[in-house]
Each structure stands twice: as C-alpha cells, then as structure tokens.
C-alpha positions in Angstrom: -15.3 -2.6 -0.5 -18.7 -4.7 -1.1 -19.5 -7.5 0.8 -17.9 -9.7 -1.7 -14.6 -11.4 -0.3 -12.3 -9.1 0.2 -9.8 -10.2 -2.3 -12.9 -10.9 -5.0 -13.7 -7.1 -4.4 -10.6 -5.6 -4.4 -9.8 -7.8 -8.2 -12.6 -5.9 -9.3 -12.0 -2.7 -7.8 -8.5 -2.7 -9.7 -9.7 -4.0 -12.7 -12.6 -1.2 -12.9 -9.6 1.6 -12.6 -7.6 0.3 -15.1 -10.5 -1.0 -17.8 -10.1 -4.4 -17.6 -13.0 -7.1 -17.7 -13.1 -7.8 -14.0 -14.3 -11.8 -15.1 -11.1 -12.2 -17.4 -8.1 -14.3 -16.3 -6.4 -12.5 -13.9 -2.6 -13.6 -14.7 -1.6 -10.7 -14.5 -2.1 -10.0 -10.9 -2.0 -12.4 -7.3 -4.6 -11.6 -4.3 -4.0 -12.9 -1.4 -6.8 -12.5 1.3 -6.6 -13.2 5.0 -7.1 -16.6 6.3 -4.7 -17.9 3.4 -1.7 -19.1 4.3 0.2 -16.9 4.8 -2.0 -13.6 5.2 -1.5 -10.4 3.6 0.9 -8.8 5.9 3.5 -11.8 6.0 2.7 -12.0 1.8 3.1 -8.1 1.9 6.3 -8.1 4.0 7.5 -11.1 1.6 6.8 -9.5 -0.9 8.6 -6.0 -0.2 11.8 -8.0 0.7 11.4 -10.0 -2.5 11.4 -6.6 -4.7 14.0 -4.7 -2.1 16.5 -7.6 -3.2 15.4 -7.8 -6.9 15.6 -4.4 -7.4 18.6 -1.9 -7.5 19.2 -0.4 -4.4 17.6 2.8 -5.4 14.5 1.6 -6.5 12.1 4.2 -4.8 8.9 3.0 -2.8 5.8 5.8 -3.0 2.2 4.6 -1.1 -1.0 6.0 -0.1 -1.8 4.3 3.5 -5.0 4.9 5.1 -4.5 2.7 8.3 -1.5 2.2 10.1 0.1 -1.1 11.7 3.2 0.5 13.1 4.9 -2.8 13.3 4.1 -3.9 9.9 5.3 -0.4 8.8 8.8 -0.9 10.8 8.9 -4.3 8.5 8.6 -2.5 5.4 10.3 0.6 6.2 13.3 -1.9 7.4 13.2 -4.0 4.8 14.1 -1.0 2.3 17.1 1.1 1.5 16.0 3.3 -1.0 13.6 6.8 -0.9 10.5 6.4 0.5 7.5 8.7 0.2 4.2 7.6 2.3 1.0 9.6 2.5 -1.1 9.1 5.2 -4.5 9.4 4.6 -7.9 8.7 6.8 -7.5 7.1 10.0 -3.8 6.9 9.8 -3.8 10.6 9.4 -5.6 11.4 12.2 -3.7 8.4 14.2 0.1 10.7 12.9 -1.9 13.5 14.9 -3.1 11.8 18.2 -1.3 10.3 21.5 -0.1 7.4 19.5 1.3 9.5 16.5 4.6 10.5 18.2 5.3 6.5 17.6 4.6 5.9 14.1 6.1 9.2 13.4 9.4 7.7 15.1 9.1 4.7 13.3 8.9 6.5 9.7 11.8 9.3 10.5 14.2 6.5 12.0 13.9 5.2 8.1 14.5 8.6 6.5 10.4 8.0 4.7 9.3 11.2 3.9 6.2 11.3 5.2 2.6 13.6 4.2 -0.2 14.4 5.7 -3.7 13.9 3.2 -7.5 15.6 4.8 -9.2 12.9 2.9 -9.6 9.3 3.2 -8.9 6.4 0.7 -10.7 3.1 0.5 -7.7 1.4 -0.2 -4.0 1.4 0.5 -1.4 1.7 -2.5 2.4 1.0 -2.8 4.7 1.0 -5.6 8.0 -0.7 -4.9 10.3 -0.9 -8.0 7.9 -2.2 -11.0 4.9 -3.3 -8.6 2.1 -2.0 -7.9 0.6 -3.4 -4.8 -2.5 -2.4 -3.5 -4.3 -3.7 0.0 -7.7 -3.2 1.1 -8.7 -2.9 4.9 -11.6 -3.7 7.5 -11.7 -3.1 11.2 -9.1 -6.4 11.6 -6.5 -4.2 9.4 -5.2 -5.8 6.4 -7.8 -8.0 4.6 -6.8 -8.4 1.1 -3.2 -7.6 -1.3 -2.8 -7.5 -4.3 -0.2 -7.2 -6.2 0.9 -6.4 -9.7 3.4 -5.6 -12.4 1.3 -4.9 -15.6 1.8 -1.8 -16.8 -2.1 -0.6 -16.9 -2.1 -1.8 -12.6 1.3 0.5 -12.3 0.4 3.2 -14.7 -3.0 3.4 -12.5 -1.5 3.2 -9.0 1.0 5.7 -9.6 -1.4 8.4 -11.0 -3.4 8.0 -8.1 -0.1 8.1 -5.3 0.5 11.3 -7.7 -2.9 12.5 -7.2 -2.8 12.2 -2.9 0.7 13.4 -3.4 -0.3 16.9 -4.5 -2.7 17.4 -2.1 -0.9 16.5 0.8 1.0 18.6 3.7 4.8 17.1 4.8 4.6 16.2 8.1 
C-alpha cells in the first residue's frame, strides 16, 4: 500500500487490476477504512453474515489471507455453512507453521475450511463469498481497509487471482 489512506489506496489498487479509472465514481464498490464506524472487521463480519443469509446455502467462500486474526476468522468461518477454501499466504503462513499455528489450524478444521499453504506473500487479502468480491488491505494494527464489491470486472479479477495462489499452494 502507499501512504495514501488505506481505503484511498486500496480503491486504486483494485481499480488498476481490473482497468478502471481509479478517479471515476466508484458506485460500484464500498471501502470502509478503520476508524469509521464501524471498522473493517465488524463491516467484514457484517458483511459475510449479510451474503451467508442472502445466498443459497451452498454458496462457496474461496480467499487469499496473508495475516491472520484467529478470532475474526472463527467469525467468518462460523458465520458460514457452505465450502470453504482459504490460502494462507505470508505471515499467516508462517504463523499455520509456528507455536501459535496448532490454534488457527483448530479453528479452520472445526469449520470443515480446506485450508493451503502459499511460499509467497500477498499485499492484500481476498475473499469471494457468493457474488462478492471483497478484498482487505493490512498494516501492523491488522485490518486497515475492506472493500467490497459485486461488479463483475472486481469478481472476475479477484477470482483469477484466488485461482492463481490456489495452484501454487500445498494443503495443509
């Protein structure tokens, strides 16, 4: 991320993938940073909930997560009854690895979330839960910015790129 606000910087990081004029109206997708009321984890856990009940119970949920909150990730993973595949990437792949791994690893296999193991890192994290595409970026407090997304150019983007860690990854 620059040292734009998070939220400004992540808009433009999105709209750069998927080759939109980062100054255009931006209807198509809502940021919320932290320090809005409320933050990104209560808008992301919201939010999951919100497209867990909208969508039918199979809708699948597929993300990229480079940091881990293991009680945000018992939200989410809680929150949803259908197949979930997470790739842990950067820190949050080394954390699956360390003293505190045995944890989040619980956490994730109590929910039945198939869970992979990525050697790289990822500047961002990425979810797709039913027809969103949500997308968070993070800073040494954790969460700083979500966004979120149904456009098709936003999904079509963020699942080519889950795809992409997907197939390089090791199941856990």
């Amino acid at each position: 991320m620059s040292e734009r606000e998070p939220g400004a910087a992540l808009r433009a990081l999105v709209a750069a993938a998927v080759g939109d004029d980062p100054s255009a109206p931006a209807s198509a997708v809502t940021v919320v940073e932290r320090g809005d009321d409320p933050g990104p984890e209560a808008v992301l856990s919201a939010l999951i909930n919100r497209v867990a009940d909208d969508a039918a119970s199979d809708a699948a949920l597929v993300g990229v997560v480079p940091q881990i909150d293991s009680s945000l990730a018992g939200r989410i993973a809680a929150d949803l009854d259908a197949e979930t595949r997470l790739v842990f990437t950067g820190s949050a792949a080394d954390r699956l690895g360390g003293p505190g791994g045995a944890a989040v690893r619980s956490v994730v296999s109590a929910h039945g979330v198939e869970s992979y193991r990525h050697d790289g890192d990822s500047p961002i994290g990425l979810l797709l839960v039913g027809e969103h595409a949500v997308v968070g970026s993070f800073d040494d407090g954790g969460l700083a910015a979500v966004l979120w997304s149904d456009a098709p150019p936003v999904r079509e983007w963020a699942a080519a790129t889950c795809r992409r860690y997907l197939e390089a990854a090791d199941p856990i």
